[in-house]
N, C-alpha and C positions, 0 to 999 in steps of 0.2 A: 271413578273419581279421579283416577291420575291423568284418564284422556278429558277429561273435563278441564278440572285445572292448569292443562297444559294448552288448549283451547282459547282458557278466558286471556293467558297470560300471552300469545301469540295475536288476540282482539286488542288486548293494550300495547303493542308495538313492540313488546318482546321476545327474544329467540330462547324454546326451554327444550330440554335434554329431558325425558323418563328415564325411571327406573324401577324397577318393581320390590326389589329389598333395599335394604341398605349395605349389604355389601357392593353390589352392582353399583350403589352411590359414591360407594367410596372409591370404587375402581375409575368411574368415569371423573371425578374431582382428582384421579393421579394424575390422569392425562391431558387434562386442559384445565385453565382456571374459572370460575364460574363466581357470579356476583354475591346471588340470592340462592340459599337452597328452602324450600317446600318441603318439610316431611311429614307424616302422620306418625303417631305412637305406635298403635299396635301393627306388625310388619313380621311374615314370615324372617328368616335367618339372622334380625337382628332389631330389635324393637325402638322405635325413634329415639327415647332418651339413650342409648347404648350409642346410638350414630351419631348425635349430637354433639357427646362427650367428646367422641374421637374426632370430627371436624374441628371443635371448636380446639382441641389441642393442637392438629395434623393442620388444618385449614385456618388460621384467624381471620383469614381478609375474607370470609367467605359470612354474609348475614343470615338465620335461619329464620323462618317463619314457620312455626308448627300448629298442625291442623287436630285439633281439639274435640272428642266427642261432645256433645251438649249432656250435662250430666255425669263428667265424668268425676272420677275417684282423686284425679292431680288437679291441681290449681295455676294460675298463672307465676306465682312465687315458683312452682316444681319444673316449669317448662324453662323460664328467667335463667334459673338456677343453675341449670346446664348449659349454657350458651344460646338461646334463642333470642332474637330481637325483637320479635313477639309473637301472636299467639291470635289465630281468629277458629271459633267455632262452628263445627258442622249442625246441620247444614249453614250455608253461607251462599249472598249473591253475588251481581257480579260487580254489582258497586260496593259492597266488602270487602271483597277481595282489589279491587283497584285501589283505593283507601290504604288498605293495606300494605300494600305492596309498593306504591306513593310513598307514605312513610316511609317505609324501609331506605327505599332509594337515594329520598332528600337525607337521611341521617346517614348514608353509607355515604354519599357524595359531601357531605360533611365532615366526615370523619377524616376521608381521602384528604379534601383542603385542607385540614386544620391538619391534618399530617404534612402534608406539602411546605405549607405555609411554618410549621415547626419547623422542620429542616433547614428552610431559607433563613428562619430567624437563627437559629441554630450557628449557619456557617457566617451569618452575618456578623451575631454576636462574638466568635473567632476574628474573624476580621478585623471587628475593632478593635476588640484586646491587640491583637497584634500590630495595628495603626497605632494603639497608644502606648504598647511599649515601645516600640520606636520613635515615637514624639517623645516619649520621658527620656530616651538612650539620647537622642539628638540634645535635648536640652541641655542635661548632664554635660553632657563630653562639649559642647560648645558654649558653656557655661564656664567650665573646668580652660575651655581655653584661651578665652576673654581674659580669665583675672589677671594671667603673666603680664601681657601689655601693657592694661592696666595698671596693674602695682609700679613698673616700671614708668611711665607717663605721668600719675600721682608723685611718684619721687622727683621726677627731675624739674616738674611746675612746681614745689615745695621746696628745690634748691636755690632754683628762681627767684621765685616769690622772699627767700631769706637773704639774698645779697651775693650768695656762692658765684654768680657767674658777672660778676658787677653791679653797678647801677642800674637800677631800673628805672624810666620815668612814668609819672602817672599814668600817662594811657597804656604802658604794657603794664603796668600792675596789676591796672583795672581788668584787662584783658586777659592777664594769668589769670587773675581772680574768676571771674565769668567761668573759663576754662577749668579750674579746679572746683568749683561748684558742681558744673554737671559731670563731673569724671566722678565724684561723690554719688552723685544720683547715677549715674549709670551702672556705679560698683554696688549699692545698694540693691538695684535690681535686680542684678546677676545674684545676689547672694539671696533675694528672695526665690528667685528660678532654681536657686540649688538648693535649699530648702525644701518646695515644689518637687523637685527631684527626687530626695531622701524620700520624703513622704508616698508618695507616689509608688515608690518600690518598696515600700514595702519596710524601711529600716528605719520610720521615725525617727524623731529628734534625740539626739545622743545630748543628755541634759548632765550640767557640773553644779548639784546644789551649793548653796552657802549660806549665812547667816545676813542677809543683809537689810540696811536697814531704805526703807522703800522711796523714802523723801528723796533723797540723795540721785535713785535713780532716774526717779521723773523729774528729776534736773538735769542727767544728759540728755535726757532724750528730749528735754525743752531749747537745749542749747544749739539741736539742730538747726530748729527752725526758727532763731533769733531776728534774723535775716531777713526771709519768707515772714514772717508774722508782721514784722517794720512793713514790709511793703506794700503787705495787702490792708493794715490797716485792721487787723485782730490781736486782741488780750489774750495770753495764754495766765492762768492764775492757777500755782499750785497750793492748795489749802490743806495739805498734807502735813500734821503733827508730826515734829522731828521725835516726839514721844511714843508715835505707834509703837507699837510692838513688833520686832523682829520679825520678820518672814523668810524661810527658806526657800530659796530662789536659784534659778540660774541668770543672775546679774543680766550677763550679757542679753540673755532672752529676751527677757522683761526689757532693756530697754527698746528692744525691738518691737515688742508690745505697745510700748507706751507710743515710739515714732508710728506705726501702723496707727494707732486711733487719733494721736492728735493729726498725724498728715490727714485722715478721712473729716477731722474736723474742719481744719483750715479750707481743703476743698469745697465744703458744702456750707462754709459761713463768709455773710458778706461782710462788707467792710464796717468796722464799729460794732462789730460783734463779738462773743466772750470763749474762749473753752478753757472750760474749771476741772482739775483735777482734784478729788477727794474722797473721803472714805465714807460708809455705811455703818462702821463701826464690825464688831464681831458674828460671827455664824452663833446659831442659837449653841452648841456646843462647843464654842471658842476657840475652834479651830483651826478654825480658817477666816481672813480678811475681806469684807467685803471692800474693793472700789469702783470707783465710778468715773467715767470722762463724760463730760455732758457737752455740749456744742446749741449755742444758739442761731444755729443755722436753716435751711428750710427742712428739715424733717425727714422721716424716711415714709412714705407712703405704706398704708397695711399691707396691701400687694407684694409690696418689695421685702417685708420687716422679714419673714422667717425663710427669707433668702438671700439677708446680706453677706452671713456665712461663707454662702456654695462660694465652690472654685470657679474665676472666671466671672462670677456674676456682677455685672454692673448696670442696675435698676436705676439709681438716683442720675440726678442732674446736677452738674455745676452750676451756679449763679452764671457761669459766660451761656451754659446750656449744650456745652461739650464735653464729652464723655472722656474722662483721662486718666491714667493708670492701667495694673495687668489685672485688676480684678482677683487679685490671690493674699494682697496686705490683710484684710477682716478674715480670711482663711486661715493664712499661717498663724496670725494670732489666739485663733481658736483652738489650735494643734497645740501650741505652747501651751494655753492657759491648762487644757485639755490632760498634756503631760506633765502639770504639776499638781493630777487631780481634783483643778478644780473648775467651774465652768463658765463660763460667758454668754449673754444675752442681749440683747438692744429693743430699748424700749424709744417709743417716737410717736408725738402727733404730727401729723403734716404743719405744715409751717412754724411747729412751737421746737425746732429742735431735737437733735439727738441725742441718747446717755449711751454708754456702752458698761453695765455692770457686770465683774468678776471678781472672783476671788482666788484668793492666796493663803497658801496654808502658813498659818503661825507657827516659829521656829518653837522646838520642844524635843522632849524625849519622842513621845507618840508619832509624830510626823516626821522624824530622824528614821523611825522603824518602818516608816509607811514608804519612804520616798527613795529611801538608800539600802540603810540594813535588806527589809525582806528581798527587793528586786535584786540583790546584789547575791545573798545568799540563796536565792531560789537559779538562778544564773550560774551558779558553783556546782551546785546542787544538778544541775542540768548537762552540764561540761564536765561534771566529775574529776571538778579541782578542787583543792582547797581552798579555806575563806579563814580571815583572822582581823581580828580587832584588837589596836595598838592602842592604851591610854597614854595618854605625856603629859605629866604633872610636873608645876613650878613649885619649888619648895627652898619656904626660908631658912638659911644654915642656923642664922641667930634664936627665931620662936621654936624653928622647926613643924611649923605650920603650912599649906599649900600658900602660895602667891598669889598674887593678881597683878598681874605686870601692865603698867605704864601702855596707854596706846600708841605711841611710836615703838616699844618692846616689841608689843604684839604685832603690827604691822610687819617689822624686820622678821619674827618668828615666822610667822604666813608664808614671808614671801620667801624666805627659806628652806620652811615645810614643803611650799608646790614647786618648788627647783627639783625635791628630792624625791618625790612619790611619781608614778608611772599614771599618764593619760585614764587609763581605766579604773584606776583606784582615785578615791574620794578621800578626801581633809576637811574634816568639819570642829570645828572652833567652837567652846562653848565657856560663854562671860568672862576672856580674857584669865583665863585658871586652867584651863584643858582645852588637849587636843583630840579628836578621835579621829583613826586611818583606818580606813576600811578595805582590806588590801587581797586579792588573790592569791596569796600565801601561805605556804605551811607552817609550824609553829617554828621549827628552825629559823626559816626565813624573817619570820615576824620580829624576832629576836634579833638577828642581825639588824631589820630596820630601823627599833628601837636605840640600836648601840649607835647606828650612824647618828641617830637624829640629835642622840647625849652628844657625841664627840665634836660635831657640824655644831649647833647650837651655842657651845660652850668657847669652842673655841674660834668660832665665828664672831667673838663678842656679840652675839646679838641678845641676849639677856645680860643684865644688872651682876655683877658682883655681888656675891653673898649667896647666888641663886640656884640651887642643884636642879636638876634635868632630871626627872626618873619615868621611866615606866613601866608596862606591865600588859604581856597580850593575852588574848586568850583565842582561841583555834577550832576550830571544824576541818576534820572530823575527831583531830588528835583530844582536845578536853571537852568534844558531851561526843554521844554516837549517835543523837541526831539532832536535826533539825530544830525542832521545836525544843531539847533541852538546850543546845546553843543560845536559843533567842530568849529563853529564860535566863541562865547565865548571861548574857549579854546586861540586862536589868544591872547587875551588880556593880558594872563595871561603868553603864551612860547612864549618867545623872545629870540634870540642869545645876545645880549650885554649884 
């Protein structure tokens, strides 16, 4: 049988090695490598499933074909089992045995390429990670060193442009002006490419919530594009109730938000056309804000819709039919919306216009705990520092009741509170009556905070006569020993009224 077999396999073009047991088998696979091995089961000094075992452990690149009594007591599951690739029964011919042995080959020489082919994709994918942190490193650092210039050029066209260096006449006005328009757009740029940057490595958006109210906002960021709107001949209309409700926010973000979709409006709306800013009203558990920016511009095709997102991607067309921008403004503002919890989508028929709907979480206790308290205590909790929260109440000497100070008070208070609190800790405002500091502090510390903010406060004249300063911290790990009793204690202390 074994000079037979080694016969037919030398008729099919290939070169085979005997052996009479299976240790001689193993002896001869020390010394040279071999493709295919042939065994049968039953075998003086070591019976095929025992040899098997030991190739498939000692040998993997090696494929077995095991030769099978007809009628025998094993099954193909039993031969499988052990490492064989498969399995033809005796007797057998010699187009069987080519069949077989065919197979084997085309899947070994498969296995080989898709090995091959892993590896290459393998160093490729190295490669690019490594091409792309060096495109993020470059960005960074030449991003980083654009703004000096910049900031400096922005100053001395704005000393200009106010009379510091004398009179100007109309054509150098006009011509500072031109100039300090796109030193705006160029600065904007660089601040979306550093954005890009953060994100990119890894250290997303470092976000400063606040109470604010939304109207207001998408009124700077309508004020950008005063100019640009007169020229091309588009309505910008904010329908935005000075009534909404509160939303905690990072101001500045958002109005980055808001410049990102109307600038993608103005781009893709021709002239005598509209983009309306407004609300959807509340989330089914009133959480969070629905808005919407709608553009009655040509549309986003379905092809492009669940890819206006990606970074870099720019599907649509301008009305000119030129493609303008870095492809990363509908990006970053996904990251934002994204890091305030909530999400953003764009809905589009072809030529009936764009909406871009998100949402924003309603100012509250609940969203206080979700967006500041936990990340800030789980952060403590991580770093194995302390965390403490500072109340600061107004109170009338005369009722002896809490205050609610005047909004030019509170304004002065605000802007005194973030003089005094450090970058990483949070001040959040709640209806003109409390404050709350969210501080990396121990309760010592928190207490001194506290005494500055009485002393600073009071004698800053920034509150009314009549008005006492008081507060009251409470601390992790010094009053609960853990986590979760802190954030229940916490309840007692943040309250909306």
């Amino acid at each position: 049988m074994r000079e037979m077999v080694s016969k037919i396999i030398s008729l099919l073009g290939h070169e085979a090695v005997t052996a009479g047991n299976g240790k001689q088998a193993l002896e001869i696979l020390k010394n040279q490598p071999f493709g295919i091995m042939i065994t049968d089961i039953k075998m003086p000094e070591m019976d095929g499933f025992e040899l098997m075992k030991v190739v498939r452990d000692q040998f993997p690149g090696t494929h077995i074909i095991c030769m099978t009594a007809h009628g025998g007591t094993y099954t193909y599951t039993d031969v499988v089992g052990v490492g064989a690739a498969d399995y033809i029964t005796k007797p057998f011919t010699l187009d069987e045995m080519r069949a077989k042995l065919n197979r084997v080959i085309r899947e070994k020489d498969l296995i080989v390429d898709l090995t091959q082919k892993s590896t290459e994709l393998h160093e490729a994918n190295e490669e690019l990670k490594r091409l792309d942190q060096l495109k993020s490193t470059f960005v960074s650092s030449v991003s980083h060193e654009l703004r000096t210039p910049l900031t400096v050029i922005k100053e001395f066209i704005s000393l200009m442009l106010e009379g510091h260096v004398g009179a100007l006449s109309e054509d150098q006005r006009e011509y500072l002006g031109i100039a300090n328009k796109n030193i705006i757009r160029l600065t904007n740029l660089i601040e979306t490419l550093l954005d890009f940057s953060r994100i990119e490595s890894g250290k997303g958006l470092k976000l400063r919530f606040e109470p604010t109210r939304l109207t207001a906002v998408a009124e700077d960021a309508a004020m950008t594009f005063s100019q640009q709107l007169e020229e091309r001949g588009v309505t910008l209309e904010n329908r935005l109730d000075p009534d909404t409700p509160l939303v905690l926010i990072d101001r500045n973000r958002l109005v980055e938000v808001f410049i990102n979709l109307i600038g993608n409006g103005i781009k893709f709306t021709p002239p005598g056309g509209k983009i309306t800013i407004d609300s959807r009203g509340l989330t089914e558990k009133r959480d969070y804000l629905k808005i919407v920016v709608t553009d009655t511009g040509v549309g986003i095709s379905p092809e492009d819709l669940p890819k206006v997102f990606d970074r870099f991607y720019q599907g649509g067309r301008t009305q000119t039919g030129v493609i303008t921008g870095t492809g990363l403004g509908l990006a970053i503002a996904k990251e934002i919306i994204e890091a305030h919890q909530g999400y953003i989508q764009a809905e589009s028929k072809p030529e009936s216009g764009a909406s871009f709907v998100f949402t924003l979480p309603v100012f509250g206790t609940e969203t206080v705990y979700n967006l500041i308290l936990n990340p800030m205590l789980e952060e403590a909790e991580r770093d194995r520092a302390p965390f403490s929260m500072i109340r600061v109440d107004f109170w009338d000497q005369r009722t002896k009741r809490e205050s609610v100070l005047s909004h030019e008070s509170w304004e002065g208070v605000m802007y005194a509170l973030q003089k005094m609190v450090r970058s990483i800790d949070s001040v959040v405002p709640f209806q003109n009556s409390a404050v709350y500091i969210f501080s990396f502090n121990d309760k010592k510390l928190a207490k001194e905070i506290g005494e500055r903010v009485q002393v600073k406060l009071t004698q800053g004249n920034y509150i009314p006569k009549g008005i006492d300063v008081r507060f009251r911290s409470y601390s992790y790990p010094k009053d609960s020993r853990t986590k979760e009793e802190f954030l229940k204690g916490c309840r007692l202390y943040l309250r909306e009224d």
